[in-house]
N, C-alpha and C positions, 0 to 999 in steps of 0.2 A: 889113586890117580898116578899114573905113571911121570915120570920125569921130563918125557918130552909133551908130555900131553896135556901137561902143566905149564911148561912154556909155551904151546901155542894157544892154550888159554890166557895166561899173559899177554902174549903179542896182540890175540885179538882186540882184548880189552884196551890196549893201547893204541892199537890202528883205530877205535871205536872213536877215544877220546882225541886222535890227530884229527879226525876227520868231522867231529860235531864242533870243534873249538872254534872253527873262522868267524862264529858272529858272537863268540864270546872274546876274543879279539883283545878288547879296551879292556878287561883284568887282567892280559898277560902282558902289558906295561903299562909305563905309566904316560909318556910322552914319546913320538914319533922322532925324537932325537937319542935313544936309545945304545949303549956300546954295540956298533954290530958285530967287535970282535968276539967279544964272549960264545956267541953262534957257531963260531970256528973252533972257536977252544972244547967246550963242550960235546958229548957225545949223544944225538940224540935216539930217543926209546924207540920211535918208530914212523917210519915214511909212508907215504899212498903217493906213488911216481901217477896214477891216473884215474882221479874220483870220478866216478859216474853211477847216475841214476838217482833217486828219491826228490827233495825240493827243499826250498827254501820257504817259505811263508809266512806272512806279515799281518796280523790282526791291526786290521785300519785300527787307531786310536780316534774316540769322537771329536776332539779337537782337532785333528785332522780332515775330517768329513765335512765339521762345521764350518774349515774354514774355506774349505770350497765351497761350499754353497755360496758363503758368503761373499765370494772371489764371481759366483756363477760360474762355474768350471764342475766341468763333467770329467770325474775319471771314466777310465777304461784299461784294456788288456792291449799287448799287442803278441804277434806270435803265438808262440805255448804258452803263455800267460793265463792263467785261471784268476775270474774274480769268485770269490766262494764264500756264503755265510762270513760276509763281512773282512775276507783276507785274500791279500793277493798274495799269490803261489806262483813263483820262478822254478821252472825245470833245474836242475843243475846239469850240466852237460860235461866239465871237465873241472881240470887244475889239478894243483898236487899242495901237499901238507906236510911238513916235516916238525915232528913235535920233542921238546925237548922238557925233563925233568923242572917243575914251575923252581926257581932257584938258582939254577947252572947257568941258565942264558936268560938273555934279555935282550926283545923276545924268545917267550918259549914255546911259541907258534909261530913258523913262518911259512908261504907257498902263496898259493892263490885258491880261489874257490870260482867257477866259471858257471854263467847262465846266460849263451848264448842262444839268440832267435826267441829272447823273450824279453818285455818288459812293460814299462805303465804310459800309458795315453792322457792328457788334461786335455781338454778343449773347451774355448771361450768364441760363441761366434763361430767365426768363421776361418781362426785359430788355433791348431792341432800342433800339443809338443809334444814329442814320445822320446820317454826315457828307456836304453833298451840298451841289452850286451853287458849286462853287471857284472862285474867282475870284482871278490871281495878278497881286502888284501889282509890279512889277519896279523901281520907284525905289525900295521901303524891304524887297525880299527878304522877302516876306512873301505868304501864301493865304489869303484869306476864306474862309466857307463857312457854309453855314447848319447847324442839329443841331436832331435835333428826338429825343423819347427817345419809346417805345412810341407811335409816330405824333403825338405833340404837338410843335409848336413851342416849343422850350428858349433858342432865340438863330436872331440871322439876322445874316449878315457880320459873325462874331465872328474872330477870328485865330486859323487852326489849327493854322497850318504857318510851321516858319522855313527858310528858304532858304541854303545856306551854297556857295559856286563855288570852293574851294581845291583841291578835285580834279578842276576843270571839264576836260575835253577839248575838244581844238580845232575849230571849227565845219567839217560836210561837209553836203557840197551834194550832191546827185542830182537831175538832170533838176530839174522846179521843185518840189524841194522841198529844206527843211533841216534839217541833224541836231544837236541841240546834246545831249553825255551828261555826265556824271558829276556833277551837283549834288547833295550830300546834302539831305535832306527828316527835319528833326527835330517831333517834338510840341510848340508852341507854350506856354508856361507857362498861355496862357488853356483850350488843351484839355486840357492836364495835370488843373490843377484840375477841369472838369468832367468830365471821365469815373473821377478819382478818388471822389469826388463821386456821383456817379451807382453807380460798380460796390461803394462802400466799400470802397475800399484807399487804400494810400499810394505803391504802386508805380510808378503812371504821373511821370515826370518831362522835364523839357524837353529832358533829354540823353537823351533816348531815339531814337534813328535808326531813322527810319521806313525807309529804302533811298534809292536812289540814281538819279535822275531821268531821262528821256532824252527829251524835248522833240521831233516832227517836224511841220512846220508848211510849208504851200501857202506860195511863196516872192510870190505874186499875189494881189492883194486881193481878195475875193466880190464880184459884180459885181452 
């Protein structure tokens, strides 16, 4: 293998692992208080200025299933949103990753991961909140997302979702693209409160495990 042809095998393999990392997120620190000089200091392996195409995907956890029912709450999709064999699937539409040697910096993941015009529906009655516009920030393991309740705006890039990698599985690659699975996805303490709020209960809480993540992402930047 030639010498340049080896580095763009390199590069790939590192644009693979910038670009599947966002919802492995919670291993590349430890706390959202983090030195963000080090980010400066450091030089990192490799960028994606514009991720687009594959999805995000969320295998409902049964505790999560059960406790809607239990709530009487009907999930659903909204937008490009797929419910499928038990997981909801987010388009990814943008954002950018900049990834840095796990060691040099802290985080050694930072950008955004974007899934705009898509997200998840609960409704009670007569009752409809849609969480939608996720946006995953991968230096502090954490999802945006806007909520709006019976078609009104209630919040925009509020925190919905916490990101946790201790069951993360190890990164696979296919042709140009990459697989990063097992990150749990729990309810946020901000959405806790508002959809307790919203449905009048006291059951929704932050240890509530939405399921378990599986990230596949174009290993090549949108041109």
């Amino acid at each position: 293998m030639s010498a340049i042809k080896h580095r763009k095998v390199i590069a790939g393999l590192a644009l693979a692992a910038a670009a599947a990392l966002p919802l492995a997120a919670c291993s590349s620190t430890d706390d959202s208080s983090s030195d963000s000089s080090s980010t400066e200091v450091a030089k990192p392996l490799a960028r994606i200025n514009a991720l687009s195409g594959e999805d995000t995907a969320i295998a409902l956890d049964k505790g999560f299933t059960d406790a809607l029912t239990s709530l009487k709450l009907t999930p659903g999709v909204v937008g490009t949103a797929k419910l499928t064999d038990g997981s909801l699937v987010f388009p990814i539409t943008g954002g950018n990753v900049t990834y840095f040697k796990p060691g040099t910096a802290k985080p050694y993941v930072i950008g955004q991961v974007q899934h705009e015009g898509s997200g998840l529906s609960l409704t009670a009655g007569d009752t409809k909140v849609e969480l939608t516009n996720f946006n995953v920030d991968p230096g502090i393991s954490r999802v945006y997302g806007d909520v709006s309740v019976n078609g009104k705006v209630a919040a925009t890039s509020a925190f919905l979702f916490q990101l946790r990698g201790a069951t993360l599985k190890p990164l696979q690659t296919e042709g140009d693209t990459a697989i990063l699975e097992g990150t749990k996805v729990f309810i946020s303490p901000v959405a806790a409160g508002l959809l307790n709020d919203t449905f009048g209960t006291d059951a929704v809480t932050d240890q509530l495990l939405v399921g378990v993540a599986k990230i596949t992402v174009n290993t090549t930047p949108a041109s």
